[in-house]
Structure formats: structure tokens, C-alpha cells
C-alpha positions in Angstrom: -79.2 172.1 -70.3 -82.2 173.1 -68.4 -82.9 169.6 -66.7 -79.2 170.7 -65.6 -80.4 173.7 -64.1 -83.1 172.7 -62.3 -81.7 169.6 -61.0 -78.8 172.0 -59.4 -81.4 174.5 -58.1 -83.7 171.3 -56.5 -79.9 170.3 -54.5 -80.1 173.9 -53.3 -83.0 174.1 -52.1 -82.9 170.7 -50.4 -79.3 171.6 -48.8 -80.8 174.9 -47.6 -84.0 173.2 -45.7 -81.2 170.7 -44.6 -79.6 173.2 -42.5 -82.7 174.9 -41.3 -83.6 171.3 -40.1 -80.4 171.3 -38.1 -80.3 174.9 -36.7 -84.0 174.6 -35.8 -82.9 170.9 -34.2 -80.0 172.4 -32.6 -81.8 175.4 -30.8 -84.9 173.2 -30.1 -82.7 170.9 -28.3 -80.7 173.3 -26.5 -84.1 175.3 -25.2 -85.9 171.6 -23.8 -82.4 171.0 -22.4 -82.7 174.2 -20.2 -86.3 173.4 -20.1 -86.5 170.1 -18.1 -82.9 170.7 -16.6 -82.7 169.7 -13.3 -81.2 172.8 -11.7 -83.4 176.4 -11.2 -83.0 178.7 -14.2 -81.0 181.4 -11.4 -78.4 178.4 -10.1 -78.1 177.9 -14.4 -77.4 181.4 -14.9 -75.5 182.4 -11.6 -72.9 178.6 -13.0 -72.8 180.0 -16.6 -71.9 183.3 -15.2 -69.1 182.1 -12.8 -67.8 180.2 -15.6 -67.9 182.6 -17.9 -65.6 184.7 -15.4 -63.4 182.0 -14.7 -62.8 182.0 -18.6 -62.6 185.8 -18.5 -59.3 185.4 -16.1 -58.0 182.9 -17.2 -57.5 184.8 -20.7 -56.1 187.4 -19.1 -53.6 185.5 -17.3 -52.5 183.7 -20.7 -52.4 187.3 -21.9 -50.3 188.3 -19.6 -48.2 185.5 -20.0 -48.2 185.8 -23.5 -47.2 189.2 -23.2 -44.3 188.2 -20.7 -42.6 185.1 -23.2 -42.6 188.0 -25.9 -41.1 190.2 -24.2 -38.4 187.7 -23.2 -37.7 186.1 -26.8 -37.2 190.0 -27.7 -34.6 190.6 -25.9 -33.0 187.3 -26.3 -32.8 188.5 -29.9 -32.0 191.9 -29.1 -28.8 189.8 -27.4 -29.0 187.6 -30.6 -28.9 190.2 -33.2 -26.1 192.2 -31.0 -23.6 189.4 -31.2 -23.7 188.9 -35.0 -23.5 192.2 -35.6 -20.5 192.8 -33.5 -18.7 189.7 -35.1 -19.5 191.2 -38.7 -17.9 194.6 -37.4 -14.8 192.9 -36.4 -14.4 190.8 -39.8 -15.3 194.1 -42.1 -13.1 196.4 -39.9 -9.1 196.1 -40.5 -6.8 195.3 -37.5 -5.2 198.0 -36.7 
């Protein structure tokens, strides 16, 4: 039972320097990216930034848009609802 134990703590250990590895790889890669990039480090900030905006705007707009399909399936339902009702009146209510 301990061989089990240590075998399972030796696959942790390996699993958890097998991540590092990647991180590490991942954030070394991305900094030599920006490194030997061919643009300036401003023109690579001033693109993220503008992109960064235009992501910015268009959330809002699909925010917006969001907010105006909501609005119109609510009162479709509104309408919806309205309609069953008044058909349940006039079935539970005697004619007079």
C-alpha cells in the first residue's frame, strides 16, 4: 500500500512540473514573440489598444441589442399570455 502511495505522489509531482513546463513555455514564447516582433513596442500597444476598443463597442452594441430582442420577446408574451388568459375567462365564465 505504500508503493501505492508513492507511485500516486511521484504522478503528482511529475503532472505539476508538467504544467510549469507549459506556463513557463507559454509566457517565454509570448515575451520573445513581442521581443523580436517586427513592429515598435508603441505601434504594438497603440493596435492592442485600438482593438481592445473596438471589442469594447462592439459588446456594447450586442448589449444593446441584447437588451432590445428582450424587450421585444416580453411583450410578445405579455400579448401571448393576454390571449390565453382571456380565452380561459370566456370558457370559466357562464354566457349570460
Amino acid at each position: 500500500m505504500t508503493k501505492f502511495k508513492e507511485s500516486s505522489r511521484s504522478g503528482e509531482k511529475s503532472s505539476t512540473e508538467a504544467m510549469f513546463a507549459i506556463v513557463f513555455s507559454l509566457f517565454a514564447g509570448f515575451a520573445l514573440g513581442l521581443l523580436f516582433a517586427p513592429q515598435s513596442g508603441k505601434k504594438t500597444i497603440r493596435d492592442l489598444t485600438a482593438k481592445l476598443r473596438e471589442l469594447g463597442d462592439r459588446g456594447k452594441f450586442a448589449l444593446v441589442e441584447a437588451k432590445v430582442m428582450s424587450e421585444e420577446l416580453l411583450e410578445k408574451s405579455k400579448e401571448r399570455v393576454e390571449k390565453v388568459s382571456s380565452k380561459i375567462k370566456s370558457k370559466i365564465e357562464p354566457d349570460e
